[in-house]
C-alpha beads as a LAMMPS data file, in Angstrom:
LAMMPS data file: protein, C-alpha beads

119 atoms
118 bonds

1 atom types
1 bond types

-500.0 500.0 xlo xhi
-500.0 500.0 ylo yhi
-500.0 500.0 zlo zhi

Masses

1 110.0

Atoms # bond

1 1 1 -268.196 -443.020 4.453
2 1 1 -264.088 -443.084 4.675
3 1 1 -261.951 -442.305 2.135
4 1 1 -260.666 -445.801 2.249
5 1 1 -264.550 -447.370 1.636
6 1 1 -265.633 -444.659 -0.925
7 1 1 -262.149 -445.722 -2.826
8 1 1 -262.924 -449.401 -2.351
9 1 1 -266.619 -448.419 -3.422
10 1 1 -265.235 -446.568 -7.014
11 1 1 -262.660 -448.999 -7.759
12 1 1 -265.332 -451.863 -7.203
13 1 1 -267.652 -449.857 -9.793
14 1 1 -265.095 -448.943 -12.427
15 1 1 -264.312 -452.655 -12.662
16 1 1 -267.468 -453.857 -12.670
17 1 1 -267.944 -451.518 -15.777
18 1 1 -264.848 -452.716 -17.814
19 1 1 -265.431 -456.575 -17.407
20 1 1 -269.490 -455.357 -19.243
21 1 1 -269.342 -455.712 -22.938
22 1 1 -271.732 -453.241 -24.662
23 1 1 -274.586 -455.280 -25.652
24 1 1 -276.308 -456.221 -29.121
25 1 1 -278.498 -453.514 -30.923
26 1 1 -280.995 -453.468 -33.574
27 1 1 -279.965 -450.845 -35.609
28 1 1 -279.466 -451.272 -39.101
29 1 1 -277.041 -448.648 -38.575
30 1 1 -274.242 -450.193 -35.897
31 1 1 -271.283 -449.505 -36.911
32 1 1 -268.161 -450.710 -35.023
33 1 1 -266.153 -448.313 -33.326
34 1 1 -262.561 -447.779 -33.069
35 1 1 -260.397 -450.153 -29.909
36 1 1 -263.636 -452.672 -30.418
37 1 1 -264.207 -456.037 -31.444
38 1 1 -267.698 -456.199 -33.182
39 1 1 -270.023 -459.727 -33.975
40 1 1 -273.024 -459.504 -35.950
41 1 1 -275.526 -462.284 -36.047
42 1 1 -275.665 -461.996 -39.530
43 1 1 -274.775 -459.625 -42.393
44 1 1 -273.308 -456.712 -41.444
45 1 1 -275.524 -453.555 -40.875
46 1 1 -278.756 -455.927 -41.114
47 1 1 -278.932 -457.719 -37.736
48 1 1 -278.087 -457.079 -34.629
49 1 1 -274.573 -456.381 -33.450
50 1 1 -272.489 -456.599 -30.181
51 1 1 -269.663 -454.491 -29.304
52 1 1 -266.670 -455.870 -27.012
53 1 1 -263.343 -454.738 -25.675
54 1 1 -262.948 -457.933 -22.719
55 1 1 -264.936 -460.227 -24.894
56 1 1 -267.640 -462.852 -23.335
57 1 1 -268.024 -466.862 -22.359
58 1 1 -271.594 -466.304 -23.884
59 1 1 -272.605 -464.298 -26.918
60 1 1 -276.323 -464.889 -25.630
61 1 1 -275.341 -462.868 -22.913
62 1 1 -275.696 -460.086 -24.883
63 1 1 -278.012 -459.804 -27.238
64 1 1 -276.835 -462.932 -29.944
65 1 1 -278.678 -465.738 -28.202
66 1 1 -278.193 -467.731 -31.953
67 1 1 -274.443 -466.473 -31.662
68 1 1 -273.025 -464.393 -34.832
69 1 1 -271.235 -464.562 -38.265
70 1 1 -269.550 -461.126 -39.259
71 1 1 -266.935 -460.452 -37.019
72 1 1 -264.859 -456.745 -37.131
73 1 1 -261.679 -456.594 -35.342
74 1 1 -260.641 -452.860 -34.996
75 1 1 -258.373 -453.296 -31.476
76 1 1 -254.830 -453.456 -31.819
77 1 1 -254.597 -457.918 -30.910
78 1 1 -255.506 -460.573 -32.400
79 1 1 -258.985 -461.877 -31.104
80 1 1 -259.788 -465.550 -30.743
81 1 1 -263.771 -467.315 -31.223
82 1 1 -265.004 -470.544 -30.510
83 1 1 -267.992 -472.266 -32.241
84 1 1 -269.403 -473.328 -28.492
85 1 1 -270.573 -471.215 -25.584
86 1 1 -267.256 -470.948 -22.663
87 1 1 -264.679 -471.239 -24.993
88 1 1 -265.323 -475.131 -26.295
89 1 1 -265.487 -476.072 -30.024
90 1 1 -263.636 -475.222 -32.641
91 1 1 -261.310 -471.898 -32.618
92 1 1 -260.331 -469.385 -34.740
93 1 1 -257.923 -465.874 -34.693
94 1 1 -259.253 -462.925 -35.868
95 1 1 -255.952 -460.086 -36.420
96 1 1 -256.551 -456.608 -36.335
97 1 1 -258.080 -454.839 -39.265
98 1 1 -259.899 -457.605 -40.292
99 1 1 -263.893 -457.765 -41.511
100 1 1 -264.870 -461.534 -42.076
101 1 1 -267.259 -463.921 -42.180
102 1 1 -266.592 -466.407 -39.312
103 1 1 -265.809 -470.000 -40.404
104 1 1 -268.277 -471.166 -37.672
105 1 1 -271.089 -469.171 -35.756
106 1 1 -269.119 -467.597 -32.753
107 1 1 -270.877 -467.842 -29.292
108 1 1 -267.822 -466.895 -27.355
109 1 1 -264.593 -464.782 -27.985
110 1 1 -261.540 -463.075 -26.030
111 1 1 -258.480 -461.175 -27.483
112 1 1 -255.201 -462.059 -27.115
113 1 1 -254.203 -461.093 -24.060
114 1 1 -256.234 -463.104 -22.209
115 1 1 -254.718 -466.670 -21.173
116 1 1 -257.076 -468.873 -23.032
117 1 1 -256.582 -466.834 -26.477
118 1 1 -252.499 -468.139 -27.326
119 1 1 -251.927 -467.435 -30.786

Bonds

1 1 1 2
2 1 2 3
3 1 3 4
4 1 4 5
5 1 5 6
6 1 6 7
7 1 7 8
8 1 8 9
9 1 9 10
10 1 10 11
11 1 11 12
12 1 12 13
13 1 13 14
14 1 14 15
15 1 15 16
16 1 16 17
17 1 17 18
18 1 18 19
19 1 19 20
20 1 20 21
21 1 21 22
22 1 22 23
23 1 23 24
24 1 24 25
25 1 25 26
26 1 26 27
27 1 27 28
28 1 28 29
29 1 29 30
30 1 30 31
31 1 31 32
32 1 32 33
33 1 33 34
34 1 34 35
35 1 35 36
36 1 36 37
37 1 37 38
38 1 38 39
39 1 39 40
40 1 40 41
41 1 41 42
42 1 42 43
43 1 43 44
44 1 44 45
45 1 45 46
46 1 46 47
47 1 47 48
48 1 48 49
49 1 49 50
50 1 50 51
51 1 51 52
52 1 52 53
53 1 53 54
54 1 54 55
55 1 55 56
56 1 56 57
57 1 57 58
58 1 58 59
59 1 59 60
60 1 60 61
61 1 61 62
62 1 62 63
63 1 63 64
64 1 64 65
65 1 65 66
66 1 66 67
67 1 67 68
68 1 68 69
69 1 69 70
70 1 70 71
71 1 71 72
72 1 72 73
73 1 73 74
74 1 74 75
75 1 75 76
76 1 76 77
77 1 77 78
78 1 78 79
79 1 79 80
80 1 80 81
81 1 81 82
82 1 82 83
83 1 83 84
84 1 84 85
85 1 85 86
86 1 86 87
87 1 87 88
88 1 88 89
89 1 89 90
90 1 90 91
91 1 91 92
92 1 92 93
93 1 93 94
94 1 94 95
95 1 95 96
96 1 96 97
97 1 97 98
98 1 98 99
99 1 99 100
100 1 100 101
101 1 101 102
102 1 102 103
103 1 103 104
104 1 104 105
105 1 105 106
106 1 106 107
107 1 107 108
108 1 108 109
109 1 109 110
110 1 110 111
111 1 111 112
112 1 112 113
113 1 113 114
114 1 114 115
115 1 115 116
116 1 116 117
117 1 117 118
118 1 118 119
């Protein structure tokens, strides 16, 4: 393999792996970590919970089929959810720091610097 395909071939890789949200778990446990956006289907620490830094079009996607509730915000934007899968529906703007209950059941969300999240 050239240098110029085995650069190609990394480059193709690394992006694939930043555009991949980590996906929903079941532990009671999940906590959010720090530079992540975090949806639980429910309460907090007693459903399942997905992890994003790129967000998603579908929170069924990964692992919230019925979408989520409790949303954690601990990037440094402002994050934007919509009540209907591919951005449709009603939106909302999470800011940084914040731990709420959404005002709708979120099944998709980017962050601010993304073209269709203007806030």
């Amino acid at each position: 393999m050239t240098a110029a395909k085995l650069r190609r071939a990394v480059l193709a890789a690394a992006a694939a792996l930043a555009l991949v949200p980590v996906t929903a778990t079941d532990s009671a446990a999940a906590t959010c970590t720090a530079d992540h956006f975090c949806l639980w289907e429910d309460a907090p620490h007693d459903s399942p919970m997905a992890s994003f830094v790129n967000g998603t079009d579908d929170t069924g996607r990964v692992g919230l089929p019925g979408g989520g509730r409790t949303a954690q915000n601990k990037t440094q934007h402002d994050w934007c959810v919509w009540s209907k899968r591919d951005y449709g529906g009603s939106k909302a703007v999470i800011h940084p720091g914040e731990w709420v209950s959404a005002p709708f059941t979120v099944y998709s969300l980017l962050p601010e610097t993304t073209w269709r999240c203007v806030t």
